[in-house]
C-alpha positions in Angstrom: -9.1 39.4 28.6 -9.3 41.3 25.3 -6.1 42.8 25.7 -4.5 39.7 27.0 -5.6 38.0 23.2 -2.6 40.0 21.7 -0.2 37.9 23.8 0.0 38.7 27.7 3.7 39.5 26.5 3.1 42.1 24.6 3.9 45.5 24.7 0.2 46.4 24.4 -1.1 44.6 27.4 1.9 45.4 29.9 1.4 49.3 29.1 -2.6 48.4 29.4 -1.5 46.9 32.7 0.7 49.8 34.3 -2.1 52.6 33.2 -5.1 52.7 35.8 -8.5 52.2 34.5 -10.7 55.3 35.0 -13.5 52.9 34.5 -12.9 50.8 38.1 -10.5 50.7 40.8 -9.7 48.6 43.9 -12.2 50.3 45.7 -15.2 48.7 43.9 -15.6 52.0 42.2 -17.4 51.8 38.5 -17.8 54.5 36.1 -21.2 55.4 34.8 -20.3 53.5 31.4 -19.6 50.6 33.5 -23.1 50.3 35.2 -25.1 51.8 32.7 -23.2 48.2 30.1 -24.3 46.0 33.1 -27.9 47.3 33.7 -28.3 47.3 29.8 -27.7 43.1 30.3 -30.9 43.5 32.5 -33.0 45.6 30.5 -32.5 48.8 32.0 -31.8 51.8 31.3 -30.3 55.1 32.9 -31.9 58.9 32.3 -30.4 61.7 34.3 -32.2 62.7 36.8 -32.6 66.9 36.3 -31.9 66.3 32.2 -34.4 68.4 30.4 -35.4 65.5 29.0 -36.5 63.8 31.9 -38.2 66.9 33.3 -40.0 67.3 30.3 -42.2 64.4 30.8 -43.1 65.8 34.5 -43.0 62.4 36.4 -43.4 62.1 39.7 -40.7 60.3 41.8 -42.7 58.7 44.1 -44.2 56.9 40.4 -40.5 55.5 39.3 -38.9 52.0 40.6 -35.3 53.0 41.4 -32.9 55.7 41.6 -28.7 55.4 41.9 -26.9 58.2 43.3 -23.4 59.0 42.4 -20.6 61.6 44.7 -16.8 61.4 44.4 -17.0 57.6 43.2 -19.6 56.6 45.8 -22.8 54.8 44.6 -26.2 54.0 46.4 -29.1 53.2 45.5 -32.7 54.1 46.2 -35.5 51.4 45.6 -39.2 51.3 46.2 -39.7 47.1 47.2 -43.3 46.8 47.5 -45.0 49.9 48.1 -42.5 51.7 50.2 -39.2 53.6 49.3 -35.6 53.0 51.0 -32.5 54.5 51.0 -29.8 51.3 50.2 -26.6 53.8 51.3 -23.9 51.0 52.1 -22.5 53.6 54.2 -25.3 53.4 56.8 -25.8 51.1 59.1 -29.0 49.6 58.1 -31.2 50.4 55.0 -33.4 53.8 55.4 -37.5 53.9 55.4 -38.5 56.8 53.1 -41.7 57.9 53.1 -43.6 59.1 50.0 -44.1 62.8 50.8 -40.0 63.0 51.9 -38.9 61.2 48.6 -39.2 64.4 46.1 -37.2 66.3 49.0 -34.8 63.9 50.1 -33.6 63.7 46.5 -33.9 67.5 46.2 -31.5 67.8 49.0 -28.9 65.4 47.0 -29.0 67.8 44.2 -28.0 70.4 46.8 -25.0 68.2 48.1 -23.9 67.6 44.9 -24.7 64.1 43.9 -25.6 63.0 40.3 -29.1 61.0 40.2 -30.2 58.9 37.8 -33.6 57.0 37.0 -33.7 53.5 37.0 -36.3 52.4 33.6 -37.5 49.3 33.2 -38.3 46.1 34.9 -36.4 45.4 38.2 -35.9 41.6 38.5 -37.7 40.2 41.1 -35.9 39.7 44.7 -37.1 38.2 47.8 -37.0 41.1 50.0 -39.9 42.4 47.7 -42.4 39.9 47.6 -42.3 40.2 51.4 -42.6 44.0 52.1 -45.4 43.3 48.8 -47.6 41.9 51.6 -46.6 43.6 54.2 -45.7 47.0 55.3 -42.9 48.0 57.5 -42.4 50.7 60.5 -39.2 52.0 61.5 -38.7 52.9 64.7 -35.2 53.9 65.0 -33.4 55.9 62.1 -29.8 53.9 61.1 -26.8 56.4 61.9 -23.8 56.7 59.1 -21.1 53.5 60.3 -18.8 54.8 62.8 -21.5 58.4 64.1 -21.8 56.0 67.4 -18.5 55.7 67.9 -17.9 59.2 67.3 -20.4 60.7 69.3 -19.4 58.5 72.5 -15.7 59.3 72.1 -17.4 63.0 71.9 -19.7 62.7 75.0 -16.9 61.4 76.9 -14.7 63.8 76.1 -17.3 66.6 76.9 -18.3 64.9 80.7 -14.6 65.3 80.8 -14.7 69.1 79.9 -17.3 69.1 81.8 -16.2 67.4 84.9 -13.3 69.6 84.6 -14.8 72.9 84.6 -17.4 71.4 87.3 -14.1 71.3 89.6 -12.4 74.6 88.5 -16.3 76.2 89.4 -16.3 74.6 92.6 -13.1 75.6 93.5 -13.8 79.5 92.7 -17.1 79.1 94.4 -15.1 77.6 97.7 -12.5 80.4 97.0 -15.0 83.5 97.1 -16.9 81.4 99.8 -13.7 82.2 102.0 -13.0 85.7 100.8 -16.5 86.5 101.8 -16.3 84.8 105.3 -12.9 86.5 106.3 -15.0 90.1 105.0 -17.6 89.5 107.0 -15.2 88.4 110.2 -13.6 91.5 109.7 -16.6 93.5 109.4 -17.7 92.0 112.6 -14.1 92.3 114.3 -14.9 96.2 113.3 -17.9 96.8 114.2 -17.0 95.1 117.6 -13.7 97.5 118.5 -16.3 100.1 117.1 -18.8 99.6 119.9 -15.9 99.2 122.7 -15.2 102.7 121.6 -18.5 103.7 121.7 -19.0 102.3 125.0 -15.5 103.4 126.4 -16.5 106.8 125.0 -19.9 106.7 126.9 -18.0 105.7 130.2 -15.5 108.4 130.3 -18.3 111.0 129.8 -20.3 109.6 132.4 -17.6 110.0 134.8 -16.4 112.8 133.7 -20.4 114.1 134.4 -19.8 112.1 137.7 -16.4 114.0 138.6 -17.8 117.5 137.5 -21.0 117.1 139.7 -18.6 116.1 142.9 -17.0 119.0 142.0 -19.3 121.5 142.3 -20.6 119.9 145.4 -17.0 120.1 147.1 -16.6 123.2 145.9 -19.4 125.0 147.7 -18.0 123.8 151.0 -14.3 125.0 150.3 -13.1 128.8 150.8 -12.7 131.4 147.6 -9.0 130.3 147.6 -10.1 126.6 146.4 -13.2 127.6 144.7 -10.8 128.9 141.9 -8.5 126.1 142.1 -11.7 123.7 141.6 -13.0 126.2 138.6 -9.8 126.2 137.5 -9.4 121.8 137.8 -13.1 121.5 136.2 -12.1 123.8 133.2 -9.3 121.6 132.4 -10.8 118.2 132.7 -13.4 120.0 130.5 -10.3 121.0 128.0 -9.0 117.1 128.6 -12.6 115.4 127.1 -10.9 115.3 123.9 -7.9 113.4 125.9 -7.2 109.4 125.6 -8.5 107.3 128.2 -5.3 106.4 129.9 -4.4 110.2 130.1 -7.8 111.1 131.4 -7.7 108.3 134.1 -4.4 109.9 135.0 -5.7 113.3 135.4 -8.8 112.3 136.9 -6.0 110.3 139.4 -4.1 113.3 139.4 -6.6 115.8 140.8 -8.5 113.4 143.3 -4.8 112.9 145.0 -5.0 117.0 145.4 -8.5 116.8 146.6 -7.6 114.2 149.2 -4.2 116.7 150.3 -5.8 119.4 150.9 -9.1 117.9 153.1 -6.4 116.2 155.5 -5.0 119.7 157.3 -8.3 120.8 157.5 -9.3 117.3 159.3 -5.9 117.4 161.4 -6.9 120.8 162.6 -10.6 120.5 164.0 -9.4 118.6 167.4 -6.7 121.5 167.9 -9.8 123.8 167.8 -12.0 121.8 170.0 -9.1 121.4 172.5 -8.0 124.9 172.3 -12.1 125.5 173.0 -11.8 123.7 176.1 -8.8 125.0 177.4 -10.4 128.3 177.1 -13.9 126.9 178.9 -11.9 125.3 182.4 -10.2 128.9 182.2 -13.5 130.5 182.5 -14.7 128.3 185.0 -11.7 129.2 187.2 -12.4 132.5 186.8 -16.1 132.4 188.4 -15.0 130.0 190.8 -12.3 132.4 192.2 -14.4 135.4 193.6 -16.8 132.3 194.8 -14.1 131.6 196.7 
């Protein structure tokens, strides 16, 4: 309005007009001049918050009425309504209950963050929300989040049961996986173990006949002339030699030999009744003989 009294036309006001103001914007932002000019309509006045002079008079914060809080063009205040200090930050989603003995830190750990702090002096006009909390205290049970953490933090949690549900599946499928690889080693351990106790059993069989065969042999083999005592010593030393043999050779072998055993008992058996008729031939002979000079 002050430049506008020069004429709205003049050259003045347009190049007033195309030149931002670093004293506001669109935003809602002030400057510092801006607020301290309106607060001064009030009464009050500003005093930087770590300014030596301010920390030369050694108050202590929990003693003052207000404090605004300045970072990269955003404002908030902090104000003590009745007897009990609250953090005002627009950005949250409700105001803040500060206690007394977190006040001196809370707005230690502003300086740290950067933020500018200034005291609010004077008389605060009076407001309804302080004549209340003036007769009555307030508990806070739940803490407000900054505007938009909920929706952050769910689109984050669901993301994560994702991940989670994800790598849930890829677990069980390498726990399914190595649940197989260990059943087909143990099926093959047992398939081993099994062909490993035919062949121990096979091998136990085979000796036991082979014990078997040996014993027969020596008991045949006392019965049989020198001729086929040799030919049995000779048979028993190479089924000994043919331990080492498979099975199927050794039953072959074993085959072989009771065939010759078998071939040589039948000429034997074919020539006893030749014997025992020859015997009797000889014995009606005899009698003859005695009976002639009888006669």
């Amino acid at each position: 309005m002050r430049m506008a009294e020069g004429g709205m036309a003049s050259e003045e006001y347009r190049t007033f007009l195309q030149q931002p103001s670093g004293n506001m914007d669109d935003s809602g932002f002030f400057s510092i001049q801006v607020i301290s000019n309106a607060l001064r309509v009030w009464g009050l006045e500003l005093i930087l918050f770590n300014s030596r002079e301010y920390q030369s008079l050694m108050i202590n914060p929990i003693n003052e009425k207000a404090f605004i809080c300045n970072y990269k063009e955003h404002w908030f205040t902090i104000r003590k309504l009745g007897q009990q200090w609250f953090n005002l930050n627009s950005l949250l989603t409700g105001p803040e209950l500060i206690s007394d003995t977190y006040l001196a830190l809370f707005l230690a750990q502003l300086q740290q963050e950067g933020y500018s702090i200034f005291v609010i002096r004077g008389n605060l006009p009076e407001c309804e929300a302080e004549q209340i909390l003036g007769i009555m205290r307030v508990q806070q049970s739940h803490r407000p989040r900054l505007i938009g953490e909920d929706e952050a933090q769910t689109s984050a949690g669901r993301a994560a049961a994702l991940s989670q549900t994800e790598m849930g599946f890829g677990v069980e499928d390498e726990v399914v996986d190595e649940d197989e690889e260990l059943k087909r080693a143990l099926a093959l351990s047992r398939q081993e173990i099994d062909v490993e106790d035919e062949e121990a059993d096979l091998r136990r069989a085979i000796q036991l006949s082979m014990q078997g065969a040996v014993m027969s042999n020596k008991s045949e083999v006392a019965d049989v002339k020198p001729g086929s005592q040799a030919v049995g010593s000779a048979e028993g030393q190479r089924e000994g030699q043919n331990e080492t043999l498979s099975a199927e050779e050794l039953r072959k072998k074993r085959q072989a030999y009771f065939d010759r055993q078998q071939q040589q008992a039948q000429p034997n058996i074919s020539q006893q009744p030749d014997t025992k008729s020859t015997g009797s031939v000889n014995l009606d002979s005899g009698e003859d003989q005695q009976q002639k000079p009888s006669q």
